[in-house]
C-alpha positions as CSV (number, residue, x, y, z in Angstrom):
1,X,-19.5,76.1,27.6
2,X,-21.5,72.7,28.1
3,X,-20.4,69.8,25.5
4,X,-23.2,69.2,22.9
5,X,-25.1,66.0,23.7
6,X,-23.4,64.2,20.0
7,X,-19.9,65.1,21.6
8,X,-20.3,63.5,25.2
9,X,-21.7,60.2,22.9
10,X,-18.9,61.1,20.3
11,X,-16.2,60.8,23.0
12,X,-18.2,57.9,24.9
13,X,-18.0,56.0,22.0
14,X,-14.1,56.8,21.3
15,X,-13.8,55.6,25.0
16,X,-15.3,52.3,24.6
17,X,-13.5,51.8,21.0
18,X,-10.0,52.5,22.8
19,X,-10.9,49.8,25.6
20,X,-12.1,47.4,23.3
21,X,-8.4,47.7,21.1
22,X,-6.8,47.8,24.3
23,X,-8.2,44.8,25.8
24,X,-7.5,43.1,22.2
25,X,-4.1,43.7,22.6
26,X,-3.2,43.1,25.9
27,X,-5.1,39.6,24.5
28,X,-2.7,39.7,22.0
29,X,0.3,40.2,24.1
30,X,-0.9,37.6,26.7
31,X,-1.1,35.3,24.1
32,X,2.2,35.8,22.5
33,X,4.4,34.0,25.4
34,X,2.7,30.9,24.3
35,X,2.5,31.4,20.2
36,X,5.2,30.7,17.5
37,X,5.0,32.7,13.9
38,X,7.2,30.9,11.2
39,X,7.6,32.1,7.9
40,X,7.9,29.1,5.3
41,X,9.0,29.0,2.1
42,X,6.7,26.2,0.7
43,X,3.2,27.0,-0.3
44,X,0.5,25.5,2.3
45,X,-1.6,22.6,2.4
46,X,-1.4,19.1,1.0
47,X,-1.1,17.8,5.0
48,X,-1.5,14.3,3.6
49,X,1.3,10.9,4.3
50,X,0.5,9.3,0.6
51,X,1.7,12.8,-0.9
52,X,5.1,13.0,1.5
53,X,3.7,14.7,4.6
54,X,5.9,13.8,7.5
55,X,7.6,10.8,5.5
56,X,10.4,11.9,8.0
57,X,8.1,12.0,10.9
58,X,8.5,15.4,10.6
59,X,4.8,16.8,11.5
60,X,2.9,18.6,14.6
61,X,-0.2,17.1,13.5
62,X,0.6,13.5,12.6
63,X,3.1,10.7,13.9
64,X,4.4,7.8,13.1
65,X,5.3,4.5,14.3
66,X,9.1,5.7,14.9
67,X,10.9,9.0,15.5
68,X,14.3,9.8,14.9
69,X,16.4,11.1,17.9
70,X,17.7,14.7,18.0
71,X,21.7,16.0,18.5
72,X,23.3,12.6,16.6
73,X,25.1,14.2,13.5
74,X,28.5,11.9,13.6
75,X,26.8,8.5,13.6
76,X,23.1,7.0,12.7
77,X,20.9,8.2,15.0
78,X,18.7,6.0,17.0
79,X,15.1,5.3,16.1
80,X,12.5,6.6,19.3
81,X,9.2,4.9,19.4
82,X,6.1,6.5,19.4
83,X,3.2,5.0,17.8
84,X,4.9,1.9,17.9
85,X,5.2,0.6,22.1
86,X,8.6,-1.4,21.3
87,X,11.0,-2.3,18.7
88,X,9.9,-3.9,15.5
89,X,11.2,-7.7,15.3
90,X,12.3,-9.3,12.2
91,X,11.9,-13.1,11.1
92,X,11.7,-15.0,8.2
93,X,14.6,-14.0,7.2
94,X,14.3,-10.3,8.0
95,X,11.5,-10.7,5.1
96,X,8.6,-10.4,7.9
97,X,8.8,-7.4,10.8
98,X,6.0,-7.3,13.3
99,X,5.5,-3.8,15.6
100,X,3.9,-3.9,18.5
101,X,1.2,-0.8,18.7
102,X,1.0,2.1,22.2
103,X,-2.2,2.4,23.9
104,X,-4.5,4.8,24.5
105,X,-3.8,6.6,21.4
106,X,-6.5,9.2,19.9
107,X,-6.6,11.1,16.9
108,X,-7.6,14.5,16.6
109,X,-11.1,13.7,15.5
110,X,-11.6,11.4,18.8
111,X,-11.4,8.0,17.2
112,X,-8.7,5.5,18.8
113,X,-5.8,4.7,17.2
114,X,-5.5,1.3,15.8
115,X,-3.5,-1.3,13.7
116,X,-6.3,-0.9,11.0
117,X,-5.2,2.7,11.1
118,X,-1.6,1.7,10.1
119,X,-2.6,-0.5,8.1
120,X,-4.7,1.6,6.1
121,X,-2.1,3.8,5.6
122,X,0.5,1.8,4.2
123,X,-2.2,0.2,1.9
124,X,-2.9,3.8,0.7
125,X,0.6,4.5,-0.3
126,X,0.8,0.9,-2.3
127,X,-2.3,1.0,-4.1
128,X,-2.2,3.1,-7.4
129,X,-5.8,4.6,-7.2
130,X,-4.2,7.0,-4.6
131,X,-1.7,8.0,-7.2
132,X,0.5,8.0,-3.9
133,X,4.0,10.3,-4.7
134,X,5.4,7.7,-1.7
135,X,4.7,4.6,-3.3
136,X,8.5,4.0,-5.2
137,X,10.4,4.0,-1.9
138,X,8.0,1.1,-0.7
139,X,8.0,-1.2,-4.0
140,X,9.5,-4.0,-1.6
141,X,6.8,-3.8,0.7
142,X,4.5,-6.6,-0.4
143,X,1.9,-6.3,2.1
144,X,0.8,-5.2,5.7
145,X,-1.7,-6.8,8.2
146,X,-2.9,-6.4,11.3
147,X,-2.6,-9.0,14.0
148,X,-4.4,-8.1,17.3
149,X,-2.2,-4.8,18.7
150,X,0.7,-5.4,16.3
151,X,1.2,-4.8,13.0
152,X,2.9,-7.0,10.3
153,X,4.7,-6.1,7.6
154,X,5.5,-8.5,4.7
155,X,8.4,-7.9,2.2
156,X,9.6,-9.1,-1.1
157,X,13.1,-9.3,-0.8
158,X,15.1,-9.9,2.8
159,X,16.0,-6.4,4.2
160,X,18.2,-6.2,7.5
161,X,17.2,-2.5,8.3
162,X,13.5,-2.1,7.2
163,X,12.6,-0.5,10.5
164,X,14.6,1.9,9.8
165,X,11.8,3.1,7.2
166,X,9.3,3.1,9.5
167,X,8.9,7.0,10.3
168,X,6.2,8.0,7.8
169,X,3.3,9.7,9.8
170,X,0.3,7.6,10.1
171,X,-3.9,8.6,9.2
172,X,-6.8,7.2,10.3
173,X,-8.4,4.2,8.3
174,X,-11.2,6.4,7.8
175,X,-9.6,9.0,5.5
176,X,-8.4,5.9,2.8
177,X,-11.1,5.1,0.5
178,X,-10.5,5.4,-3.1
179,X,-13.0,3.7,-4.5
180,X,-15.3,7.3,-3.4
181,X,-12.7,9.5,-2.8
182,X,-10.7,9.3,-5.6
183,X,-6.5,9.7,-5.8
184,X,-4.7,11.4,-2.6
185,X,-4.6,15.0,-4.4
186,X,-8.3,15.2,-4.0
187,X,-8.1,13.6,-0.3
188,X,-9.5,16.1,2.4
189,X,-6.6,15.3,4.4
190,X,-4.8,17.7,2.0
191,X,-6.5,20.6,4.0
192,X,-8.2,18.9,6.8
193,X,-5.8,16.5,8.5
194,X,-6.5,14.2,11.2
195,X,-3.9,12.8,13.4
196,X,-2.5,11.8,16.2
197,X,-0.1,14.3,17.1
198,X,-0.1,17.4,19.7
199,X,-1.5,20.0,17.3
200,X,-4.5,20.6,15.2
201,X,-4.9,22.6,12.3
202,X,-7.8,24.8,12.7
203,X,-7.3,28.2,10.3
204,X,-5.8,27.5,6.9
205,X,-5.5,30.5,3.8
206,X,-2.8,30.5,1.0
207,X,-1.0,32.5,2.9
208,X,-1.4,31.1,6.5
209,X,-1.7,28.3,8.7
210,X,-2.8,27.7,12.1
211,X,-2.2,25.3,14.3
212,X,-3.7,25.0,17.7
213,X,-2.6,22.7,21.0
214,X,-5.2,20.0,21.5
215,X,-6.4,19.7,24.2
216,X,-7.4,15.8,24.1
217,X,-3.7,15.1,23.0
218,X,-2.5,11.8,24.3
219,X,1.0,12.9,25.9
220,X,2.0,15.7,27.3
221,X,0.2,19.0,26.9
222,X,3.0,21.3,24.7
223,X,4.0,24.3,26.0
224,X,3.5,25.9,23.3
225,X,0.2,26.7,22.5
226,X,-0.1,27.4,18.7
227,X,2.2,27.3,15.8
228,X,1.3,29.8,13.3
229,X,2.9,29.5,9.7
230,X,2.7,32.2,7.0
231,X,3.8,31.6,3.1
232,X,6.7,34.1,1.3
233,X,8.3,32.8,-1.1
234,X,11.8,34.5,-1.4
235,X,14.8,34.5,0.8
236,X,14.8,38.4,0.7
237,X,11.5,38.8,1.9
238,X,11.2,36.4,4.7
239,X,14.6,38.2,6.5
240,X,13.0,41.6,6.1
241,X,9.7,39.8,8.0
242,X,12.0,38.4,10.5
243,X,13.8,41.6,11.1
244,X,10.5,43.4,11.2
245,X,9.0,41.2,13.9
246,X,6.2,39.8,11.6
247,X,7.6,36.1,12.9
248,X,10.0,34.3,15.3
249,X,11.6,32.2,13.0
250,X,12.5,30.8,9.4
251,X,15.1,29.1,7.0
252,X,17.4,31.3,5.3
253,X,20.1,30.8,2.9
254,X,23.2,30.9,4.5
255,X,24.9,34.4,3.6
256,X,21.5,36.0,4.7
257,X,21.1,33.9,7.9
258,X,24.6,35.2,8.8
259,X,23.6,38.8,8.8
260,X,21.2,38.3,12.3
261,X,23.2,38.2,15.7
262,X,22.9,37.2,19.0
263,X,21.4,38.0,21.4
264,X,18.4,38.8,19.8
265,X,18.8,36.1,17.4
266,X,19.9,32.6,17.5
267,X,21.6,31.2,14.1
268,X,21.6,26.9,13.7
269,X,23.2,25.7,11.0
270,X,22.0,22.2,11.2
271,X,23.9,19.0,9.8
272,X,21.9,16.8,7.0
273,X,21.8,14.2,4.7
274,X,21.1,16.2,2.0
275,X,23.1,16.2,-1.0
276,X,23.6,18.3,-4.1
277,X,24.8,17.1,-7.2
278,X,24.5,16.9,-11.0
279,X,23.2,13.8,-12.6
280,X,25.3,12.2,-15.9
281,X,22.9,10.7,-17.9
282,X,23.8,8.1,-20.4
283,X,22.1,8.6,-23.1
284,X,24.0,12.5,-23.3
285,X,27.2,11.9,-25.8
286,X,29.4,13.9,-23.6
287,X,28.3,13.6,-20.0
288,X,27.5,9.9,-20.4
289,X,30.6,9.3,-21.2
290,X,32.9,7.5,-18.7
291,X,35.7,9.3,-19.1
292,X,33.7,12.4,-18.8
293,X,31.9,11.0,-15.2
294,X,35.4,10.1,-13.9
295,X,37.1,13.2,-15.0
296,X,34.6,15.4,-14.2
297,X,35.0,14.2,-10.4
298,X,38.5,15.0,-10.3
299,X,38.0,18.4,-11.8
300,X,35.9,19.9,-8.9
301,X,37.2,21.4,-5.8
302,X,34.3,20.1,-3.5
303,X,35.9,22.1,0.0
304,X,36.4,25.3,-2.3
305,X,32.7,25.2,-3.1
306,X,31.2,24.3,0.7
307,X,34.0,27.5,1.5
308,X,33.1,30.0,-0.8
309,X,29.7,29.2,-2.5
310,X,27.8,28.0,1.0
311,X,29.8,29.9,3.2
312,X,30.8,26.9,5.3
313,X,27.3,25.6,5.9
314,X,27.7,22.0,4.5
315,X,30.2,19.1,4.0
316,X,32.4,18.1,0.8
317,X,31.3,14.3,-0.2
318,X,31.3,13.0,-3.7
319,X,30.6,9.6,-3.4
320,X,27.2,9.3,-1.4
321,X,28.6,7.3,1.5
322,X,29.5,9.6,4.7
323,X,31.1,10.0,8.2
324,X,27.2,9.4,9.7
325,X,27.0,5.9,8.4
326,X,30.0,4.6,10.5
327,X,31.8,2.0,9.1
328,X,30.3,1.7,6.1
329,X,32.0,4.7,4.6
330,X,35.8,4.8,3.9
331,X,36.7,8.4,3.3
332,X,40.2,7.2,1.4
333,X,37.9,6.9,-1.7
334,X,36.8,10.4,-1.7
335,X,37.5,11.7,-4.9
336,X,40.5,14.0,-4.3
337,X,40.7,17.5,-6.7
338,X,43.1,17.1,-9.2
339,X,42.7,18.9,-12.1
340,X,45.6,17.2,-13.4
341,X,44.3,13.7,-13.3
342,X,41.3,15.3,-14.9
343,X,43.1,16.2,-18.1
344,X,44.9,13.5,-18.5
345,X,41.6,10.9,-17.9
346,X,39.9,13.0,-21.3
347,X,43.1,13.6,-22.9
348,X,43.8,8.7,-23.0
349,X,39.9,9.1,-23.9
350,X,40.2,10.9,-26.8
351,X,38.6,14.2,-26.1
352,X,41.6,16.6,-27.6
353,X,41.3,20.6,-26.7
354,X,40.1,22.5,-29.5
355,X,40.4,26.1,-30.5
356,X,37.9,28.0,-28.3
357,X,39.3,25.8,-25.4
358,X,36.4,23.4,-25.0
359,X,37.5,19.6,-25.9
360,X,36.4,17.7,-29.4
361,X,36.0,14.1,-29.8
362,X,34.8,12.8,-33.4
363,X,33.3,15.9,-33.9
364,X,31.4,16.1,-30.7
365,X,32.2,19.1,-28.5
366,X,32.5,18.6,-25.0
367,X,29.8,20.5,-24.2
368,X,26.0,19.9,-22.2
369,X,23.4,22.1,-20.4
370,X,23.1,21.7,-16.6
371,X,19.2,22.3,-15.5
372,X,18.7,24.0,-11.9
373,X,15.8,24.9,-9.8
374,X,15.6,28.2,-9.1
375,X,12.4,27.9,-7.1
376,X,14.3,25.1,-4.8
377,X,17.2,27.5,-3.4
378,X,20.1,29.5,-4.1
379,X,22.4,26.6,-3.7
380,X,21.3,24.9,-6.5
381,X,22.1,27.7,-8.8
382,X,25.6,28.6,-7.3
383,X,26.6,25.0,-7.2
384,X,26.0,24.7,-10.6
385,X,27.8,27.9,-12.0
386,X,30.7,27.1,-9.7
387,X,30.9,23.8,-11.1
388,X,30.6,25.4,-15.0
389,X,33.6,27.4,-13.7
390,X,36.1,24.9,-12.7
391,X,34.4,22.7,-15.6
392,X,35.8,25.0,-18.0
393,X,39.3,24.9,-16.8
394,X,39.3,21.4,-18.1
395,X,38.2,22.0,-21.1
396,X,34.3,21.5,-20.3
397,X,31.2,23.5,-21.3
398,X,28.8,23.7,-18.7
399,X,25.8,25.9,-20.1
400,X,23.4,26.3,-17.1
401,X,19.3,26.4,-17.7
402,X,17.2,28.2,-14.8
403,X,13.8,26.0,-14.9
404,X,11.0,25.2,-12.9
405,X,11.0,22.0,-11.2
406,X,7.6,21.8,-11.9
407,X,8.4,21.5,-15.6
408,X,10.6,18.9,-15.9
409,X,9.6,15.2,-16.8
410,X,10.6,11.5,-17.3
411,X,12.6,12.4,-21.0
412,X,14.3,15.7,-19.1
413,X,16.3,13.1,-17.1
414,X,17.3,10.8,-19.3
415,X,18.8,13.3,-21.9
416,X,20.0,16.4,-20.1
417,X,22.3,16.9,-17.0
418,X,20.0,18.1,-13.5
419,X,21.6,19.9,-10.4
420,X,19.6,17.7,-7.7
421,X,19.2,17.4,-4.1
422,X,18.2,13.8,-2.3
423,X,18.5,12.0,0.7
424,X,14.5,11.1,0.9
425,X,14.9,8.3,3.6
426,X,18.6,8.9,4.7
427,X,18.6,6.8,8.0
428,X,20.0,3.4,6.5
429,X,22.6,3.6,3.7
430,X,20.3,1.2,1.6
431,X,17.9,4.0,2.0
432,X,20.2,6.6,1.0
433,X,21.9,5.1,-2.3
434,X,19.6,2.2,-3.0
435,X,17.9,4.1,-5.7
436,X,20.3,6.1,-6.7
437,X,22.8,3.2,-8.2
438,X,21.0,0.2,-9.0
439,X,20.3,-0.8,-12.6
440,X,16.5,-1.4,-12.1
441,X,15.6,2.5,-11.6
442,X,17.7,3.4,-14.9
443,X,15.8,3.8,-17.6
444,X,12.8,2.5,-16.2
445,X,9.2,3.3,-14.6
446,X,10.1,1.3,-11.2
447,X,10.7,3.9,-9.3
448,X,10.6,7.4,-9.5
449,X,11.7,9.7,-12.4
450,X,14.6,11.0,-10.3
451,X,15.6,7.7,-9.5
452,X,19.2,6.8,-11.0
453,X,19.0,10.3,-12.8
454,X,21.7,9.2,-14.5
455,X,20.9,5.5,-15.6
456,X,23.7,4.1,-14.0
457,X,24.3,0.5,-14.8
458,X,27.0,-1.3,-12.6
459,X,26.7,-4.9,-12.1
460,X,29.2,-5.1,-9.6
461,X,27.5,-2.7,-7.4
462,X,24.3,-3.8,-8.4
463,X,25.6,-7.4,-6.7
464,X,26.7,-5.3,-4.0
465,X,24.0,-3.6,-3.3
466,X,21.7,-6.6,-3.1
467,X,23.8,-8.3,-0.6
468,X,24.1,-5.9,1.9
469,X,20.7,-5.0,2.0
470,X,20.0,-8.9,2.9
471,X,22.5,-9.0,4.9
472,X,21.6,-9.7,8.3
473,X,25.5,-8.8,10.3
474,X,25.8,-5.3,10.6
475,X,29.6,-5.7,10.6
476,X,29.6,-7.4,7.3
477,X,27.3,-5.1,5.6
478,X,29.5,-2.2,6.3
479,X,32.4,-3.9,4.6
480,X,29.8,-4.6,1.5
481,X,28.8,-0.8,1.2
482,X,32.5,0.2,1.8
483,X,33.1,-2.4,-1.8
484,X,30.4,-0.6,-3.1
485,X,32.2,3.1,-2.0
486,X,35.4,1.8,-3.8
487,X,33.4,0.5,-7.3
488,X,31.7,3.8,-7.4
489,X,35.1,5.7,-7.0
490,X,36.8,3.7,-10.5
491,X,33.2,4.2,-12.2
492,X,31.5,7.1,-10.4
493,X,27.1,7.6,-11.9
494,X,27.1,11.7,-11.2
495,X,28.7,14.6,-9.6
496,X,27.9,14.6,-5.9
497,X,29.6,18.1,-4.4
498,X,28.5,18.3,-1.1
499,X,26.2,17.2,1.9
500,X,24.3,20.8,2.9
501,X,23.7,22.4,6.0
502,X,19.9,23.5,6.8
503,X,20.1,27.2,8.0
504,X,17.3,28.7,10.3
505,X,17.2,32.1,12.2
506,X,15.1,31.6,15.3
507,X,14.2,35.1,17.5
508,X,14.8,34.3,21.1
509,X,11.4,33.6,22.9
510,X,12.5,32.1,26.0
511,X,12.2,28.6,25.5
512,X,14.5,26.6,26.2
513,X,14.9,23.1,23.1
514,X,17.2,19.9,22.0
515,X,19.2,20.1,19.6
516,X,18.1,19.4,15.6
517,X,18.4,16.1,14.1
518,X,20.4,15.4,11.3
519,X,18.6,16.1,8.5
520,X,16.9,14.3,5.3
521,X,16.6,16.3,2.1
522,X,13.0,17.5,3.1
523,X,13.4,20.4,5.5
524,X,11.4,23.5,6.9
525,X,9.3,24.5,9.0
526,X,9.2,21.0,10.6
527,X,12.8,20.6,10.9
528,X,15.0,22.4,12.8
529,X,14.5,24.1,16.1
530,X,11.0,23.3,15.3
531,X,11.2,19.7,14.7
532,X,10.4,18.3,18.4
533,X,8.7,22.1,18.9
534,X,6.1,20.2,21.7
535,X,8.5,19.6,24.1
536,X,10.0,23.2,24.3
537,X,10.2,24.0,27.9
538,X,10.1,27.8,29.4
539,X,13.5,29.1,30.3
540,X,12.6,30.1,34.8
């Protein structure tokens, strides 16, 4: 029997249907040899330099003057430039550094790049109309001017290893005006960035980004085509996404990333700068105390924790300084774990064992709350009740607080113990401890709130500190920071536990890529695997 006239159009139209998803697919599938899916943790947007985008350098759209070299974990790694055509030069008394600018630079809008385009930018993180979240890490930075194709930075205070700062991505001049558009939060670079870099972003949802090669990039073309990023929040969920092939790479905690193998896989547990540790404020009556900071350091088995609570992905370290700044660090003044030493520091300083087991002095039990971010990472929480744990075995009371990191403010810090993670600008030991120890962040609106969490005051590190960041002999400024190692040790500001290991899972696409760099406390989808992700080459 004949088919009806509706059934041969019927199964006509079914034919060209099938073609058409065929023919998307295939597209699809041509397409995927040169595409990257990476499921981030971090919500989306805010692609802006005055709110922290790329302060590490660390962005496919932007760049800045100066890169830091990847696979250099054991010693400061170099500095590689890339808007910059040269090394910076200091004079003056390292108070003035001048940096000679690359050619034949565009941005992603078209415009050449410029020193007005540097200098724009650093302008934009001083001036306070941008309400920039950068602009405490550059309060000596006095000004910066253009001279033909260099650019000249001006300083309050000498500082020997300024250019070691200068990695913050860099905008066009064009995106910086305040007086009309108003602080950087309502900047359109927040979701329409323009840089300089090999990608653009050209899709951008809540949930996903997309970033696409250009192809008017200045350098090479990238073989990698587009970088797609998608948003989930939670550990869980981004492994079951990985595992489900719904992306080709993420950053897990370390226990999860563990549970995906090779060959399929590939697992990097990648070296930072990036501590965790509990700040002692002093205006808390217990962990204020001096006795309490010291003992507290002795109490804490800092290799039991990186063992057992990060499973081996990170480093013990409990005074700041570390193996990657070379000389500067001395590890003999390492506080050793000697729960011993611990109770006989509180027992000369009066704190006497009470009852329940927890330690009185004048009435005051030794007892505080310890505030972690659960929305930062699991780290932060296990650190905090393992340390409660071998707190208690000295006859402290840790009592740990899940909040929001969102909701804590200026009067949070200066009364009540935080679990934090830092290392912001970690390629310089001035720019790693400078905030953290000196007297003029305690207690004050100088820098910001996090800044000497624990309003430390030390004049002899202070003195210490100020020296070696003038000081123009690298030799000698080692042996400074190395005096400043040893005063921390006899009067220690918080309870650093550990430098932490970055963990990303990676599915194996056939590219071949260096290594990681070590990393700052900022990490993601920029870092890792991913943080050089333009020069991946094809495996043939």
């Amino acid at each position: 029997m004949p088919l009806s006239t509706a059934l041969v159009r019927l199964l006509s139209t079914l034919a060209v249907v099938m073609l058409t998803l065929f023919s998307a697919a295939a597209s699809v599938a041509a397409s995927a040899a040169d595409t990257v899916v990476i499921i981030d943790g971090d919500t989306l947007g805010r692609y802006n330099p005055i709110l922290g985008h790329g302060r590490n350098g660390d962005s496919h759209i932007y760049q800045g003057l100066y890169r830091v070299e990847t696979g250099v974990f054991t010693t400061q790694p170099k500095l590689v430039p890339v808007l910059a055509s040269g090394p910076a030069v200091a004079s003056k008394r390292n108070t003035v550094w001048r940096v000679p600018l690359r050619s034949g630079v565009t941005f992603s809008n078209g415009a050449s790049f410029g020193a007005a385009d540097v200098v724009a930018t650093y302008r934009a993180l001083l001036d306070p109309r941008s309400a920039s979240s950068e602009i405490a890490a550059w309060d000596n930075l006095e000004k910066v001017t253009a001279d033909g194709a260099n650019v000249v930075f001006h300083l309050k205070e000498p500082m020997a290893d300024f250019d070691r700062r200068l990695i913050n991505v860099i905008a066009p001049a064009s995106a910086f005006d305040f007086a009309h558009l108003g602080r950087a939060e309502q900047a359109s670079l927040n979701h329409h960035p323009i840089g300089t870099g090999p990608y653009a972003l050209t899709s951008l949802r809540p949930d996903q980004a997309i970033f696409e090669a250009r192809d008017d990039y200045w350098g090479a073309a990238p073989a990698v085509r587009r970088i797609v990023v998608r948003y989930t929040a939670d550990d869980n969920a981004r492994a079951q996404q990985i595992r489900a092939g719904e992306g080709d790479g993420t950053l897990l905690a370390g226990e999860l990333a563990a549970t995906f193998k090779a060959p399929e896989y590939e697992v990097l547990s990648v070296k930072s700068a990036d501590w965790r540790g509990i700040t002692l404020p002093a205006a808390h009556p217990v962990a204020g105390d001096d006795a309490v900071r010291l003992a507290v350091n002795y109490a804490v088995d800092r290799k039991g924790m990186v063992k057992d609570v990060l499973k081996g992905n990170g480093v013990a370290n409990s005074t700041f300084l570390a193996g990657f700044y070379g000389n500067a660090y001395d590890p003999a003044e390492e506080f050793a774990f000697d729960l011993e030493r611990a109770r006989q520091i509180l027992d000369k300083a009066g704190w006497k064992v009470g009852q329940d087991g927890i330690r009185v002095r004048d009435g005051q039990r030794a007892s505080f709350k310890v505030i972690y971010f659960p929305n930062r990472d699991r780290a932060r929480r296990d650190l905090t009740l393992a340390t409660a744990s071998a707190l208690k075995k000295v006859g402290i009371e840790v009592i740990p607080e899940a909040r929001d990191s969102g909701s804590i403010n200026a009067e949070d810090y200066r009364t009540t113990p935080i679990m934090l993670g830092g290392g912001g600008i970690p390629y310089s030991v001035d720019g790693q401890i400078y905030h953290i120890l000196h007297s003029k962040y305690a207690n004050s609106s100088t820098g910001a709130i996090w800044d000497n969490g624990s309003d430390y005051r030390n004049p002899s590190i202070d003195k210490l500190l100020d020296q070696a960041r003038a000081e123009p002999s690298a030799a000698k400024r080692a042996a400074l920071y190395r005096q400043v190692q040893k005063a921390y040790h006899a009067k220690p500001a918080m309870l650093q536990l550990a430098y932490i290991n970055h963990v990303y899972v990676k599915r194996n696409q056939g590219y071949r890529h260096d290594d990681a760099l070590l990393e700052p406390h900022t990490h993601g989808v920029n870092f890792g695997p991913w943080y050089a992700i333009e020069d991946w080459t094809r495996d043939k």
